[in-house]
N, C-alpha and C positions, 0 to 999 in steps of 0.2 A: 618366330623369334628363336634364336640359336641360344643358348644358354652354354658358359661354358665354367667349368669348376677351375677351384683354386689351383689341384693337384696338376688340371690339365694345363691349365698357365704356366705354373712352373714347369712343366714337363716340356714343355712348347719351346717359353721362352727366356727359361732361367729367370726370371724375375715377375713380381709381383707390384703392381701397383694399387693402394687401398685404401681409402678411406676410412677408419676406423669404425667403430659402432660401439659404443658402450664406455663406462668410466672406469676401467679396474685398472687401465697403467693413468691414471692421472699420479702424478704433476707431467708426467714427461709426453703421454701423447694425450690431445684433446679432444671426447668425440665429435666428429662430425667438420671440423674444424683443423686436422693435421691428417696428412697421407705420408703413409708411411712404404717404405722400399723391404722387400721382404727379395732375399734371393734362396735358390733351391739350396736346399741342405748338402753342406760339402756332404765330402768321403770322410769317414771314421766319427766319434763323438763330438757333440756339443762340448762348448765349457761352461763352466761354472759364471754365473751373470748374464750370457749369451741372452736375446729376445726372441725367442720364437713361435713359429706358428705353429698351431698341432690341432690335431683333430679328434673330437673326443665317439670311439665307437659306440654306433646306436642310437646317435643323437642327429634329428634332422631340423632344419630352419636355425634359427637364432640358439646360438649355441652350441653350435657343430665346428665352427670356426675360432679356436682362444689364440691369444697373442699373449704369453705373457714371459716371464724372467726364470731362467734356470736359478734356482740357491743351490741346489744340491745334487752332483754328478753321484749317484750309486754303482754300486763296482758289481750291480745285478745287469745292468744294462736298463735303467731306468732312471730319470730324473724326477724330483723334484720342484716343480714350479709354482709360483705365487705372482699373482698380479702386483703394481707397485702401488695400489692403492685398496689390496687385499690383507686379511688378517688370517686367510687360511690359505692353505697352498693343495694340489693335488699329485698325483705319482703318474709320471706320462711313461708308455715305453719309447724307445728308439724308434720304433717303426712309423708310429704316430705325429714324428714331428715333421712339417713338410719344411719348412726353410727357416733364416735367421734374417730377421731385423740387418739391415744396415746403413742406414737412415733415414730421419723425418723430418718432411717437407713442413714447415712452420710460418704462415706470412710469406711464401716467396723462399726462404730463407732455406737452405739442407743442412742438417746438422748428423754429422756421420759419427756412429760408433766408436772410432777411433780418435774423434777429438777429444781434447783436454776437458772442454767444457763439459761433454757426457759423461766422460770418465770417472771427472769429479763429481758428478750427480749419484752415481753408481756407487760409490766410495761411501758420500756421506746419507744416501738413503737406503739405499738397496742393502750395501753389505752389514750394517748394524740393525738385522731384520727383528730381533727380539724389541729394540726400543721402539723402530715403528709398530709394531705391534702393540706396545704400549699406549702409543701415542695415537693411534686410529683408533683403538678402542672406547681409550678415556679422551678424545676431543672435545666432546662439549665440556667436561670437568674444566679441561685444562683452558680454554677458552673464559671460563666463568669465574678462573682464578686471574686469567690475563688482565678480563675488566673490571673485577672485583676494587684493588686501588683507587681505578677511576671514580668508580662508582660511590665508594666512601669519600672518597675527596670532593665530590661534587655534593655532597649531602654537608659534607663539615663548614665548603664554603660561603652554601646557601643557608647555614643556620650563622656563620656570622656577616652574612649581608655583602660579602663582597663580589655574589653569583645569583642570579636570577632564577 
């Protein structure tokens, strides 16, 4: 059986095709369930929101391979990246990142980086990262407040007889 690595795919054939594994970019990629297009890392810097793949040194099997979201271009030559269903993020260098997201395969369906629809995904999740932070954190709270109404409402109804 020939085994052949990520780095060498890109190296080969400019692009990457991949299945995901793992839940850290939910909502936008699904695991196991979206394949995502990953091409080799142009010439010069990432930007800022970019999705890329990088590889963390020292680390073998599950976990040597992350895909996740630039938030923070550093003027060190390193970035900062956070999965879109993370609350922490890590410091990647340049050398480390092998290529960028440029779209995922959904249903049949390709949904590319440059459409409106992703853009506006990136806009209202990704770029207001302190409120998801928020918001991942305290989930069950905010959930427990969502159904909390319901939940008095069904009690008030059922004491005067108009709910079961």
């Amino acid at each position: 059986m020939i085994t052949t690595t990520y780095e060498e795919m890109l190296e080969k054939t400019g692009f990457l095709f991949w299945k995901t594994v793992g839940f850290s970019m939910r909502p936008l990629i699904r695991e196991g369930k979206d394949t995502v297009i990953i091409k080799k890392r142009p010439e010069g810097r990432c930007k800022k929101y970019d999705t890329v793949l990088f590889t963390r040194p020292g680390v073998e099997g599950r976990g040597k391979y992350i895909l996740h979201r630039i938030l923070r271009v550093n003027p060190d030559g390193t970035y900062w990246i956070v999965g879109d269903n993370c609350t922490s993020g890590e410091i990647v260098r340049e050398e480390n990142v092998l290529g960028v997201l440029i779209a995922v395969n959904r249903k049949g369906r390709k949904v590319e980086v440059t459409s409106r629809k992703y853009q506006l995904y990136v806009r209202l999740w990704c770029a207001p990262y302190r409120m998801r932070f928020f918001l991942l954190r305290n989930k069950w709270f905010l959930l427990a407040l969502w159904r909390l109404p319901r939940r008095i409402g069904g009690k008030i109804l059922r004491k005067l007889g108009l709910r079961k």
